[in-house]
N, C-alpha and C positions, 0 to 999 in steps of 0.2 A: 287630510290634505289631498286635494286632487294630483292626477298624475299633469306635467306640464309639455306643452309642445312646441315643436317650431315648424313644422313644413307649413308651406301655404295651402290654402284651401281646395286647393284642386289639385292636390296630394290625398286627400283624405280618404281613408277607406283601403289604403296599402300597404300598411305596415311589415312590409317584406323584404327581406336582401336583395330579391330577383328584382323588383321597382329597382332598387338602388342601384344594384351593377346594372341594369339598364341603363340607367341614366350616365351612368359613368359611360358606360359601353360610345350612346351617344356622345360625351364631350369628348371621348377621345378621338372622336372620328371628327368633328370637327377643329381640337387641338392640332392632330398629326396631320403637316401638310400633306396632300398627294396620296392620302387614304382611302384605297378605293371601295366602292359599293359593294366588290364581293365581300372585301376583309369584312366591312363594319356586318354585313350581314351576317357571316362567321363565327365574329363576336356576340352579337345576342344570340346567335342559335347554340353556341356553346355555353351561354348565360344560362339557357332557357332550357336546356336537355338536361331534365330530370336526373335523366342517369350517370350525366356527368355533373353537374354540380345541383346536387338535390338542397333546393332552398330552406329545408327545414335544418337541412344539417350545416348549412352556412358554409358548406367550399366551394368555391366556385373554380373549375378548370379553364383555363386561358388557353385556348388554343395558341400553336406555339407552331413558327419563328415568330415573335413580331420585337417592336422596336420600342417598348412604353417603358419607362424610366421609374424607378424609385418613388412615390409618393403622386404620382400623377393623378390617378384613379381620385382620389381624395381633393385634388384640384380640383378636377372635372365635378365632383361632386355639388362641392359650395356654388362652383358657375352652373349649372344648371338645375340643380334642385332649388334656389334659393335660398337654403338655408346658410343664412351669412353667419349665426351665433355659432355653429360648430369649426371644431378644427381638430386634426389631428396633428399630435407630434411625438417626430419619432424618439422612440424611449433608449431603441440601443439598435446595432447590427452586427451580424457577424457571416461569417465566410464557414464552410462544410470543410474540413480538410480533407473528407474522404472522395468527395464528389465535386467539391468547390463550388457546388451552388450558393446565393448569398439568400442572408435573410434579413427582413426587416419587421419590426414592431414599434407601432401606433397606436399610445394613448388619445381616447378621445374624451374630449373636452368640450362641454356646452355651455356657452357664455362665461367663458374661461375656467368651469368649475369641473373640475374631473370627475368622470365615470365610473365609479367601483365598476371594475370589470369587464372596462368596456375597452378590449384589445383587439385590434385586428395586425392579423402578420401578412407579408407578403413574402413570394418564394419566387428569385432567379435561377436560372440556368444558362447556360451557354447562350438558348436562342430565345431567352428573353422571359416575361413576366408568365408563369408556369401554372400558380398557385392563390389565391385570396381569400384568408378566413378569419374567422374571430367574433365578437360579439360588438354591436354598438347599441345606443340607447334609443329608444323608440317616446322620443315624446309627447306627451299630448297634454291640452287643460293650461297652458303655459300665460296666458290671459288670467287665468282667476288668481293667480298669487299676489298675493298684499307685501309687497318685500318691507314696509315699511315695518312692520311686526318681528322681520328677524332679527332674533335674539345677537347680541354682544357674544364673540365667542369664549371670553373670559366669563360672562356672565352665565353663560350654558354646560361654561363645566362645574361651575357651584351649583347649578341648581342640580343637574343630574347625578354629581355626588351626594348630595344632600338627599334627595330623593331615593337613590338605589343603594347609599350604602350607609344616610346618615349619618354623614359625614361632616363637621368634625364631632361630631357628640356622641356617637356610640364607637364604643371601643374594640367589635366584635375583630374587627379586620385592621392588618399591622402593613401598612403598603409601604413601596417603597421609597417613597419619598419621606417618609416620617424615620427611617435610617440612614445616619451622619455617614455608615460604612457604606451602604449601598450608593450616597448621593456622591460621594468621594470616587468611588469605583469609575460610576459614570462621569465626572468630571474629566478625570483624567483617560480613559475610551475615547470621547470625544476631542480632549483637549482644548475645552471651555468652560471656564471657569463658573460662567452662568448655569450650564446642564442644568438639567434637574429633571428627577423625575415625575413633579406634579403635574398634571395632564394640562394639554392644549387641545384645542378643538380646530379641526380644518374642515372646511366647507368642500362637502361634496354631493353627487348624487348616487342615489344606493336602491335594488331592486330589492323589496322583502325576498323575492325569490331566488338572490346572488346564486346560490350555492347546488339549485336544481332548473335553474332553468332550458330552456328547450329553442332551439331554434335559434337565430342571430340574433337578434333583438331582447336588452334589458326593458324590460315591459314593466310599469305600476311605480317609477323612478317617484323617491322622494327626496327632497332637498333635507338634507341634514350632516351634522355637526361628527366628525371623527376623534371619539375619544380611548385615546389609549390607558388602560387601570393596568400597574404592576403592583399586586400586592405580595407579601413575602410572606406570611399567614394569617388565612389560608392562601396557599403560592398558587397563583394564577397571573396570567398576561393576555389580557384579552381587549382588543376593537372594538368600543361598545358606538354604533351608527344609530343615533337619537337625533330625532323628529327637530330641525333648526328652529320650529317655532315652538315646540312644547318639549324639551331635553327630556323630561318627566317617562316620556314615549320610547322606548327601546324598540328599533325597526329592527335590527339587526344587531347580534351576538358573535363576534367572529374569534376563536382561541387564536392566541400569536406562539400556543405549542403545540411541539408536535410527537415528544419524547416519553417512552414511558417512567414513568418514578412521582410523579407529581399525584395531589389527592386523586383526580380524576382529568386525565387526556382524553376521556371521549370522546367522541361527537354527543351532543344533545342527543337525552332518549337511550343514553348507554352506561350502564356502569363501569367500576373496574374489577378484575374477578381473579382470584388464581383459579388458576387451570392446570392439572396435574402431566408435569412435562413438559409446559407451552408458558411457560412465566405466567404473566399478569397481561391477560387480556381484556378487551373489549365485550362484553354481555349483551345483548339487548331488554331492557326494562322498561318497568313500566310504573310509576307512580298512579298510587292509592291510597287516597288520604294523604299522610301525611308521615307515609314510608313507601318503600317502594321493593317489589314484586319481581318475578322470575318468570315475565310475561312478556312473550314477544307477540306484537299484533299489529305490526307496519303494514307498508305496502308489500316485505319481502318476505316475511315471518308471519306467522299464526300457528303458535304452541305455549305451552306452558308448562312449565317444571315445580314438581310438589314433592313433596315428602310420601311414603307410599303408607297408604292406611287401608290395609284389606282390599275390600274389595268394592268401597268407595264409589262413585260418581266423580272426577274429577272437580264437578260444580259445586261437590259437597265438603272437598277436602280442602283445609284452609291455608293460604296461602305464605310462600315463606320470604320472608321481608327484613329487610335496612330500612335503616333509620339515615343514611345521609350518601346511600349509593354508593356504597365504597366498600365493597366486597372481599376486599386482600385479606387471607386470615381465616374468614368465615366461610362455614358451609361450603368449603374446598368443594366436597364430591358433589352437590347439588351443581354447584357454580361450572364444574369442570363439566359435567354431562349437560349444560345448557348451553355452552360455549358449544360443545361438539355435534349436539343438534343444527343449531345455528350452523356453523359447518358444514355440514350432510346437507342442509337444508338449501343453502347456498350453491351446492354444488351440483346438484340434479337440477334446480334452477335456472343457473347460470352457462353450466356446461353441459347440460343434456337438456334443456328448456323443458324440464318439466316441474311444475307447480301442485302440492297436494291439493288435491278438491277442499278438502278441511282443518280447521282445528286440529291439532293433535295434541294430547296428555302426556308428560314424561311422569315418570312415580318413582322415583329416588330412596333405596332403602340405605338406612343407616347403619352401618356397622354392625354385621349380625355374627355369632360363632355357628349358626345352623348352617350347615354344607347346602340345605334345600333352598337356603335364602339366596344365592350366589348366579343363579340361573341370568339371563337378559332377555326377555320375550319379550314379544311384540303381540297387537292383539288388532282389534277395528280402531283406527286411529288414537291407537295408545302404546306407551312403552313401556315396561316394568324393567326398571334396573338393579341389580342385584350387587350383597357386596359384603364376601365373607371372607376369610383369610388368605383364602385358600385361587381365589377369582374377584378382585375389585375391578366388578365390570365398569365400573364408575372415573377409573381411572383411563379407560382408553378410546381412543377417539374412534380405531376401526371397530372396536366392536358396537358401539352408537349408531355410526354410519352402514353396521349390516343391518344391524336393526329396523335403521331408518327407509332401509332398501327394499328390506320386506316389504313396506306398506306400499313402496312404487310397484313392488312387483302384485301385490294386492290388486293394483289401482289398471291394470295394465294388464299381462296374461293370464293373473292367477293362477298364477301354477301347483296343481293342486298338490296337499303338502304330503305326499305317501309315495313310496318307489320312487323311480329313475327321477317323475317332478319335482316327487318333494327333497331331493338329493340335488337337483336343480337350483330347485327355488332357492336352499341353501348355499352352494357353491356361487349362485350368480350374488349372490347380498355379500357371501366372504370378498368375492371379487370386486366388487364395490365399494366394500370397508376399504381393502388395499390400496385400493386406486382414489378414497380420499382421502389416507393418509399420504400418500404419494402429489395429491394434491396441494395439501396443507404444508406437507412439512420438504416437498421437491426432493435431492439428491438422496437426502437423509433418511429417507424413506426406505422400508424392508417389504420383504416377502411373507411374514409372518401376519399371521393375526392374537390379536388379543396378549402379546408380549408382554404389554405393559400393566397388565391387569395380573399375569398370573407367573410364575415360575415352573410350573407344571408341568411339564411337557406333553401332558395327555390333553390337557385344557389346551394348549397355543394350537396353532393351526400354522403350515406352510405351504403355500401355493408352489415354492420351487422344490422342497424335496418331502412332500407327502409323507413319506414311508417313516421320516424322523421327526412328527409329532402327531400328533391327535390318538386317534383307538381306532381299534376294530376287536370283532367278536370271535374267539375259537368255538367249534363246533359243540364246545359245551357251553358258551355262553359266555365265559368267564373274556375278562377287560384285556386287553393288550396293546402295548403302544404302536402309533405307527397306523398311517390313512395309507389308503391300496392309490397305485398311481396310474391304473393300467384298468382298462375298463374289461369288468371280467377279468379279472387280473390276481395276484396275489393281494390278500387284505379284503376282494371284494364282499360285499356283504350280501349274501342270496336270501336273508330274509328283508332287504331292503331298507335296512337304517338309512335315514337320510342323511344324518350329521358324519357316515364312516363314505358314502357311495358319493358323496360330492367333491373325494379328493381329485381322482381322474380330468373332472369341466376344471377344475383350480388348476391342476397341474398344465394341464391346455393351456389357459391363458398366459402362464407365467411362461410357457415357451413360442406364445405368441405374442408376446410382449419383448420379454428380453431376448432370445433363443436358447439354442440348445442342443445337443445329441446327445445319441447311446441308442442302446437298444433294450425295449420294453418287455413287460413279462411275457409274452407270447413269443418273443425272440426275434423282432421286428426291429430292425435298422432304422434310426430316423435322423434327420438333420432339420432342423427347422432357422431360420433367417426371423429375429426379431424385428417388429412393426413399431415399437412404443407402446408403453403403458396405454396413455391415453386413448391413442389411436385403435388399436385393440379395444378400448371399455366406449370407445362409440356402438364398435362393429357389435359387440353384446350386446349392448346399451339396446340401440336397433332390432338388433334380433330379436328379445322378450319381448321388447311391448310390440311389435309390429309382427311378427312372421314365425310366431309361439302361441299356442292356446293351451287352459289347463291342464290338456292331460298329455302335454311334449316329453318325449323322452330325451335320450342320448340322440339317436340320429335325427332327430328332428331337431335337438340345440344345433348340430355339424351343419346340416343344411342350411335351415335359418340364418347358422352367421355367415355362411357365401351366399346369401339373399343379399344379406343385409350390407356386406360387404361389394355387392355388385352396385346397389343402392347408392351408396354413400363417395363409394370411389371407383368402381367399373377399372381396379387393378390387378392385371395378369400377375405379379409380380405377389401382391394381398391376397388376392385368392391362391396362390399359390402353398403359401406360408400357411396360412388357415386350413389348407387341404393337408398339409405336413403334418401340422400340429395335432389335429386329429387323430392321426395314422399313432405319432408316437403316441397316443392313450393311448392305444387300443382297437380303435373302431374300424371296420373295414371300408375304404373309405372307395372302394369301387363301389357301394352301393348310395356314394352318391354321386349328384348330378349338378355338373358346373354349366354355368352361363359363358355366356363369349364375352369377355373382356378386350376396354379397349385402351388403359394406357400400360405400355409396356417399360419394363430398365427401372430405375430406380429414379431415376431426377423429378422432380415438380414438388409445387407442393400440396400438401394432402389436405382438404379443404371440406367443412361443415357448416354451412350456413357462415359464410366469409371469413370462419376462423382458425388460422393455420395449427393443427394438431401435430406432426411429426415431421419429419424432413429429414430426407435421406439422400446422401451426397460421395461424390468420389473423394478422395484427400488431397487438397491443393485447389478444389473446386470452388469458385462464388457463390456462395449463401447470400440470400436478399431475400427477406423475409419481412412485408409487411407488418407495421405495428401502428398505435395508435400515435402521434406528436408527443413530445415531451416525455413519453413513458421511462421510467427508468428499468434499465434492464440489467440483470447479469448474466456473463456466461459463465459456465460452470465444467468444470472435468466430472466424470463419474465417480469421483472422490470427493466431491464439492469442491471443492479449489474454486476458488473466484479467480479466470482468465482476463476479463474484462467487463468494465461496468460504467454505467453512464448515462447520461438524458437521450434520449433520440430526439436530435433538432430537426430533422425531415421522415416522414411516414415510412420508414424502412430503418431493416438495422442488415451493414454488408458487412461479412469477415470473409476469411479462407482459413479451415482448417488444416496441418499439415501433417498431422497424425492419426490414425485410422481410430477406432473408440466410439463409445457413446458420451454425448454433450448435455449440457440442459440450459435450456434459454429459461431463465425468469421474469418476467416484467411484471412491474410496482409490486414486486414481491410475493405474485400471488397466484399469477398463469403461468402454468410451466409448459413448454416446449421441448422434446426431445428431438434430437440433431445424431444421427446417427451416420458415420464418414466409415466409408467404405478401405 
């Protein structure tokens, strides 16, 4: 079925928001009496400036005082666009308690038949219409449809039962309308007697592309039929959006859950998985044949997780498969180290924008009693996980994530893997594991590495007190517990281990991270003033791939990160700390060399490619912290305590903290923010 349209013909060729609030722009200048030529021209040029309302992203900023009322814009539209079949209506509004701006949102509607998805809001303030965003439908092709052909909407839910789940004649599926308890349940919910849970069909228009689309515009709209399926097993509750004139056609799939416990919550393309210490998560899969695989190969993922068989080819090792994508139970340690890929994966992606060039191979050993089996290396885009009583690398998410870091650091400095580098190479991937479990799991998040793999204390690793886990060598070689913290220091290693000589960079960051005093083995006094996790693992992050070559030492990482820190934030206050933190490893930190810095104090906020990383405040002071609409957030104490939590109904979230501490801002669960009040 073609897509359908309404503008007139000398519309054609526009399919843009910027056309539309033009047009609006114009009827309002003609609506509002005594509107003069500056204002109207104002108004499109704040239409039309990219950098305030960029049309692909669908906001448009309103210059502001002006006088335009609730729903206007959408008058203006039908009068001067022509399109008389749309209309919007408002669905609900509400008032900011914090700011008192109002809000409004508008279902659109074409030929009286609603929009899957097609919402636009508008945002008041004191001095008038502020804000306009959302999506509408973009139609075209509206001439070639035969309405005479569409289906009976009773008649379009038997066929497409019939069709999708052969219904009533195969017994495979128990819905819930075929149970007196569930139909009874719903009766009384509703309090009609009719209820029922057998499906109805509502006439709507729906984009194949609901779910990813770009820009304001529902593009490739098809006319079809809304059916809702509740079965009780197997339990699912899902939207099924078929084709009005062939049911048979499934446009669109939409779950009505959102909880975990059911056979499979995913999204499409995902199983369900235990993941050890993390419940029952989400995997990325991939069907083969007629089971499905431990393969992510999206637009965001490219790896694959095997069983480990010597020394194999990935291509040659066969792969490890479900039969109905429902992972809970099975192949735990495979399952968990795929999730935590995924993970890692997501994370150097998403919050350090970078992307592996390739494929990578995970190789999953199974439960071995050989102590040599227990190791986790990493290789040319490959990972070998190891997993013996004594170290179930399998079980932990940071030590995946250092692994994973290796290959970035691979990809990027190479740092080559012997002395002070290769004590680098290792300390920056530890630092990395930390910071994405600190990611993943926010408050709850340690200083340790590999905790949950081992009880060892020679095997864990600590970034905040070095000296009480990992080893170092006595002069006769023989094992002893305890990483040196202090470069050149007690514990240090002068034949150059790299897994003993990378405690010092770890201990650095976790005091540039969290802070900290005392005085170090040389006998050096320090105080250092915590930055954030996060904020910290940019300024690193930076420092390797950009301002580090393979053969960097210790004073080349110190440098680097007040490079990289000048880079990123040009803070007297950052560089200052970073120069602290240094000092308390060890390093002598006259020999190096600061740049001139230009924001001074603590206030602002701390900003990477427009995403706020840290924020540091006096106590009693306004916090306003951009965020995305709608996002849900919580804040948190440094205990995790949930203080507050909620939707953000406008692009910011304000508090006042009134006790000095560290905070943690979370939104949809997944970005963390540290808030650190003076």
């Amino acid at each position: 079925m073609q897509r359908v349209r309404t503008h007139r013909q000398t519309d054609r060729g526009t399919p843009s928001v910027l056309k539309w609030c033009l047009l609006a722009g114009m009827g309002l200048s003609a609506v509002i009496l005594a509107q003069s030529t500056v204002q109207w021209v104002t108004i499109m040029r704040g239409f039309a400036d990219p950098e305030r309302s960029p049309d692909s992203l669908g906001y448009f900023y309103i210059p502001t005082p002006n006088t335009y009322w609730s729903g206007q814009l959408f008058e203006a539209y039908r009068e001067l666009s022509g399109d008389t079949l749309s209309r919007f209506v408002r669905l609900r509004q509400w008032t900011d308690s914090f700011v008192h701006h109002h809000h409004y949102e508008y279902q659109h509607y074409f030929m009286d038949i609603p929009v899957v998805g097609g919402i636009v809001r508008e945002h008041f303030s004191d001095e008038g219409l502020y804000l306009l965003h959302g999506k509408i439908g973009w139609f075209d092709g509206i001439d070639t449809i035969d309405w005479r052909k569409l289906l009976d909407p009773q008649l379009a839910v038997s066929m497409f039962l019939q069709a999708h789940f052969k219904y009533p004649d195969d017994t495979t599926y128990y819905f819930a309308w075929e149970d007196s308890l569930w139909e009874a349940y719903l009766k009384s919910e509703l309090e009609d007697s009719t209820a029922t849970w057998f499906p109805t069909a509502r006439l709507v228009w729906i984009s194949p592309n609901i779910g990813n689309s770009s820009g304001s515009y529902l593009t490739n709209l098809h006319l079809a039929y809304a059916i809702r399926v509740v079965c009780i097993d197997p339990f699912f509750d899902t939207t099924y959006y078929v084709d009005a004139f062939a049911p048979w056609n499934v446009i669109v799939a939409i779950s009505n859950v959102y909880s975990v416990g059911v056979n499979n919550p995913c999204p499409s393309g995902y199983g369900l998985a235990s993941v050890w210490y993390h419940g029952n998560r989400c995997i990325d899969t991939r069907k083969q044949g007629n089971k499905y695989i431990l393969r992510a190969d999206d637009d965001d993922h490219d790896f694959s997780t095997k069983y480990y068989a010597m020394l194999l080819p990935c291509a040659l090792i066969a792969n490890i498969k479900d039969k109905d994508n429902d992972w809970v139970g099975v192949h735990g340690d495979a399952t968990s180290v795929h999730w935590f890929v995924q993970q890692a994966w997501d994370f150097f992606h998403w919050q350090m924008n970078h992307l592996l060039a390739r494929r990578i191979c995970i190789k999953v050993n199974m439960p071995q009693p050989d102590a040599s089996a227990g190791q986790a290396l990493w290789g040319y885009y490959s990972m070998y996980v190891g997993n013996v009583p004594d170290f179930h690398a399998t079980r932990a998410l940071d030590v995946i994530a250092h692994e994973f870091a290796h290959l970035v650091i691979r990809e990027t400095s190479n740092l080559t893997y012997i002395g002070e580098s290769g004590a680098l190479n290792e300390s920056f991937s530890d630092i990395m594991g930390v910071t994405v479990e600190h990611w993943v799991e926010g408050p709850s998040a340690d200083w340790l590495l590999m905790e949950d793999g081992s009880t060892n204390p020679m095997v864990i690793r600590s970034l905040q007190a070095p000296k009480q886990y990992g080893y170092h060598y006595d002069t006769s070689g023989n094992v002893h517990l305890g990483q040196p913290d202090t470069y050149k220091g007690l514990f240090w290693d002068n034949g150059g281990a790299v897994h003993v000589n990378s405690g010092p960079a770890n201990h650095w960051f976790y005091l540039l991270s969290a802070g900290g005093s005392g005085i170090n083995d040389h006998g050096a006094s320090y105080q250092v003033s915590g930055i954030g996790v996060f904020t910290a693992a940019d300024i690193v992050f930076k420092a390797w791939t950009n301002y580090m070559v393979s053969a960097s030492g210790y004073y080349d990482a110190a440098q680097a990160t007040l490079t990289a820190q000048q880079v990123l934030y040009g803070s007297c206050f950052y560089q200052e700390q970073i120069w602290n933190a240094w000092h308390a490893v060890g390093l002598d930190t006259n020999l190096l060399s600061r740049q001139p810095c230009t924001m001074t104090g603590l206030g602002g906020h701390l900003l990477q490619d427009g995403v706020v990383k840290g924020y540091w405040v006096n106590a009693n002071q306004k916090v306003l912290i951009s965020v995305p609409l709608m996002s849900y957030y919580e804040l948190l104490s440094s205990t995790g305590v949930v203080l507050q939590q909620g939707y953000t109904l406008q692009p910011f979230i304000a508090f006042r903290l009134p006790v000095s501490g560290v905070y943690w801002l979370r939104l949809n669960g997944q970005e963390i923010i540290q808030i650190i009040v003076q």
